[in-house]
C-alpha positions in Angstrom: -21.6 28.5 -4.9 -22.3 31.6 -3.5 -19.4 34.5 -4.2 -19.1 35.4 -0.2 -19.2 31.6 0.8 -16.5 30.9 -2.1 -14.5 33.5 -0.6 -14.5 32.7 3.0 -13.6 29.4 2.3 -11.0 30.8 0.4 -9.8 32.5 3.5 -8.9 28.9 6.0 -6.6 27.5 3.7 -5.0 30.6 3.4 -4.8 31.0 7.2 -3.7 27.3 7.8 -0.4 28.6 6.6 -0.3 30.8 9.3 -0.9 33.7 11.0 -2.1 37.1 8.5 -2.7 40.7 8.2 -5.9 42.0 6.7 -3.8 43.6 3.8 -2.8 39.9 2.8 -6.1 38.2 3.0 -7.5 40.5 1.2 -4.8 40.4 -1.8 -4.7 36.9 -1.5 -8.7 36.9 -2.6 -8.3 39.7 -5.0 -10.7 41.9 -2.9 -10.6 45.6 -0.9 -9.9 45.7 2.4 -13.8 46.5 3.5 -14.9 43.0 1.8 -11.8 41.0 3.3 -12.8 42.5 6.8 -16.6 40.9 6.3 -15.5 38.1 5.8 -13.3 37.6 8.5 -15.6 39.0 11.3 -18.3 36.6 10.3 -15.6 33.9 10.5 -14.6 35.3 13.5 -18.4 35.3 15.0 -18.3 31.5 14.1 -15.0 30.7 15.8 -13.8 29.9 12.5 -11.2 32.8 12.7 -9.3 34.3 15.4 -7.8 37.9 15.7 -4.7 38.0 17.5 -3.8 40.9 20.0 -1.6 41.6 17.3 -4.4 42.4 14.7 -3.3 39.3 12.5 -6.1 36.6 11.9 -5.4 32.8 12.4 -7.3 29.7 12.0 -10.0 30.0 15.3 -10.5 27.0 18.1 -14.3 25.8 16.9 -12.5 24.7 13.2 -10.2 22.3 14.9 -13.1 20.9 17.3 -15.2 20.6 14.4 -12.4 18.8 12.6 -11.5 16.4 15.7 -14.8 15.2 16.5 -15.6 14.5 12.1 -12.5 12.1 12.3 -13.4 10.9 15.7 -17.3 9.8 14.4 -15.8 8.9 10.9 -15.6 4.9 10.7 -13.0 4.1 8.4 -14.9 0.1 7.8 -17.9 2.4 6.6 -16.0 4.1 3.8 -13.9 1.4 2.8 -16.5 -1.3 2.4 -18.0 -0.4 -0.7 -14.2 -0.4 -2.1 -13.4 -4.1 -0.7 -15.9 -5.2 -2.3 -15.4 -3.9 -5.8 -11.8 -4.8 -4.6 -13.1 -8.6 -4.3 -14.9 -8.6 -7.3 -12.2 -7.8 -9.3 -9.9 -10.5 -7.9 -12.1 -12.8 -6.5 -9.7 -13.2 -3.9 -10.3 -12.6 0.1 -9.5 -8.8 1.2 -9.3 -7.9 4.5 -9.0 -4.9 6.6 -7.4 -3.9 9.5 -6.6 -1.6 12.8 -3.5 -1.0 15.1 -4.9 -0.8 18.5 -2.5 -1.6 21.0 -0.1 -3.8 20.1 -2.4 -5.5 17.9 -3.8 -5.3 15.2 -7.2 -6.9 14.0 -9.0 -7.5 11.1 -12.5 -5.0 11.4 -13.8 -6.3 8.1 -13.6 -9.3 5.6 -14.8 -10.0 2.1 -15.1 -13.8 1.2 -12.7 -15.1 -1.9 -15.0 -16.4 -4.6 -13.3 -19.6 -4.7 -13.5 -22.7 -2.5 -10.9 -22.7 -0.7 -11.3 -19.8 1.9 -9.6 -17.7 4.7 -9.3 -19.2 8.2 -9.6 -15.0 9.5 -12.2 -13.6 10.6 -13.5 -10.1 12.2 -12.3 -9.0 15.8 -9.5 -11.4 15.3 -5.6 -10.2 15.7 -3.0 -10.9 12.9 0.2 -12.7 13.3 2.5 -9.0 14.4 5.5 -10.5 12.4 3.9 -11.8 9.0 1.2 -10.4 8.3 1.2 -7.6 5.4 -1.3 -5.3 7.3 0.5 -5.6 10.6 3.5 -4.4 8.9 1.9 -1.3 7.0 0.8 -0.3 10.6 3.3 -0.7 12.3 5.7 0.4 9.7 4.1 4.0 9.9 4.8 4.2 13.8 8.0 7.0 15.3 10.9 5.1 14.9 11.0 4.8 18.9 8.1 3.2 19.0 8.7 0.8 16.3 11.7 -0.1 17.8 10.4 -0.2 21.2 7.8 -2.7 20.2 10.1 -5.0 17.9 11.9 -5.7 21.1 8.8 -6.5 23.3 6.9 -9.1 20.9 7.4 -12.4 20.2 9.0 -14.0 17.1 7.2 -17.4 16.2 8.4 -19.5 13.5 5.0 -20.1 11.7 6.9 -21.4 8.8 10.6 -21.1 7.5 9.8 -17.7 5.8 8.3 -16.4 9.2 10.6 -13.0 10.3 13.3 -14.6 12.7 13.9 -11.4 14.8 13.7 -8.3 15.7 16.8 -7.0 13.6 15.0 -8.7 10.5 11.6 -7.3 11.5 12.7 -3.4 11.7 14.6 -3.9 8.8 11.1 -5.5 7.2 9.5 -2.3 8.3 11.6 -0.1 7.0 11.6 -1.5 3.4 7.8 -1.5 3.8 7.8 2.3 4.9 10.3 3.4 1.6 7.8 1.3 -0.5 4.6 1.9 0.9 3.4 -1.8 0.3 3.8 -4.8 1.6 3.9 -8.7 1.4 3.7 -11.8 3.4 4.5 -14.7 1.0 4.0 -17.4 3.3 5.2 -16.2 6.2 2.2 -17.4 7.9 0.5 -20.2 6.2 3.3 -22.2 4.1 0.6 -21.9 1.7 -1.2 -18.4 1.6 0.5 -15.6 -0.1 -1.0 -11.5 1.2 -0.9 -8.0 -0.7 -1.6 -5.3 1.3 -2.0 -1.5 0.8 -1.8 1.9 3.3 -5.3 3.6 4.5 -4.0 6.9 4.8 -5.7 10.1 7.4 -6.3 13.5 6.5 -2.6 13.9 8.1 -1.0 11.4 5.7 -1.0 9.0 8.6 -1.4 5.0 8.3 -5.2 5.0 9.7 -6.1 1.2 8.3 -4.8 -1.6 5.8 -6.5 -3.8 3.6 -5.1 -6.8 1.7 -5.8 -9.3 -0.8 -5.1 -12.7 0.3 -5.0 -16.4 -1.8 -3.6 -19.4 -1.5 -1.0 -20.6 -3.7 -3.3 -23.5 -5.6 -5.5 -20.1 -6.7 -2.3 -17.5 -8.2 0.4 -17.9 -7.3 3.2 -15.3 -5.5 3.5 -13.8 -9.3 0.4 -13.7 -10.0 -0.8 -11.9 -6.8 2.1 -9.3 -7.1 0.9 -8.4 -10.5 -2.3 -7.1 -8.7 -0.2 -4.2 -6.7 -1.3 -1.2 -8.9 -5.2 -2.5 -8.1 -4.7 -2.5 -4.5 -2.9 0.4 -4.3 -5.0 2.3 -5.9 -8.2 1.1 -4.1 -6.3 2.0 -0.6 -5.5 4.9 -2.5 -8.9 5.7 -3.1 -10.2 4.9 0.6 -7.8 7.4 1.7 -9.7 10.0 -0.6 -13.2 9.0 0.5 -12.2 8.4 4.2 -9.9 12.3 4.1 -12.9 14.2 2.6 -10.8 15.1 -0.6 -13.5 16.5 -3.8 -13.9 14.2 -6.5 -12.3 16.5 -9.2 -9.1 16.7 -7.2 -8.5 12.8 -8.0 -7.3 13.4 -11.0 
């Protein structure tokens, strides 16, 4: 990389800290004053960098609409894919991912369990709010207002006697999922279907997506799917990286 580009990069994550003089940016990248002020009036001509009325220099206006519309055309079912199905092969089991849009959330992609018996899901359709381990990592992420104001406005069925009864049990579900940052539903949906699911986190740290790995009972049991938590955690870890834009050599 070029020493001036490697520099002026060096520049925006110092400024996303805030506001700073010339003197500092240039002592933060080790360089006289004369080089420092380059950089930042090219940065400035770009709308990369802003100088105050002050004389201080802060992050400038085109970097944050550049940033807003790269998340806004970045399709989170795009990146993921390719990690589903590795996810699938592994496991052989059915993985799924979803959105919250709404007050629902829906399944925007499915990868087929090897085995026989299969999934009744498919894409475009909703998931059980209460039950279902990707609704809860969701909604689990949501202000604390608007968690509560939406456990009190949905609808409690009793798919099967581990269903959540209520909204006292479902907030409290939530919240254990939040503290965690994983989550279950051990047939509180199908008697018979046990669900692992994992957090697609934003460049912000936000819950964007979920994915889960999903088998019945007669295929692993509870145990046995629970044992694959590292796997999917790090796979949703991993989709985080791709879909956040963070360098390869910072995995580690």
């Amino acid at each position: 990389m070029s020493q001036s580009v490697e520099r002026a990069l060096g520049i925006l994550p110092l400024l996303a800290r805030g506001p700073a003089p010339l003197g500092a940016v240039a002592d933060a990248l080790g360089v006289h004053k004369s080089t420092a002020l380059r950089l930042l009036r090219t940065l400035h001509g770009h709308g990369f960098v802003y100088r105050q009325p002050d004389g201080r220099y802060r992050l400038g206006a085109q970097l944050f609409a550049l940033a807003a519309e790269a998340i806004e055309n970045l399709d989170v079912r795009e990146v993921a894919h390719p990690h589903l199905l590795a996810l699938n092969q592994a496991t052989g089991h059915t993985v799924h991912l979803a959105l919250h849009q709404d007050d629902e959330v829906v399944y925007i992609d499915k990868v087929d369990s090897r085995y026989p018996v299969r999934m009744y899901s498919r894409i475009g359709k909703p998931v059980p709010l209460t039950v279902a381990a990707v609704a809860k990592l969701l909604l689990a992420d949501l202000p604390e207002g608007e968690r509560r104001s939406l456990a009190e406005r949905i609808e409690y069925p009793r798919y099967t006697a581990r269903s959540t009864p209520d909204a006292a049990a479902f907030l409290r579900e939530l919240e254990l999922v939040r503290d965690q940052g994983w989550a279950t539903d051990l047939g509180g949906h199908e008697e018979s279907v046990n669900c692992l699911g994992g957090p697609v986190r934003g460049p912000d740290g936000r819950v964007v997506a979920a994915l889960s790995v999903s088998a019945p009972s007669v295929v692993v049991t509870a145990d046995g799917l629970l044992e694959l938590l590292p796997l999917v955690l790090r796979t949703a870890d991993d989709i985080s990286r791709d879909y956040s834009g963070t360098r390869t050599e910072e995995r580690t």
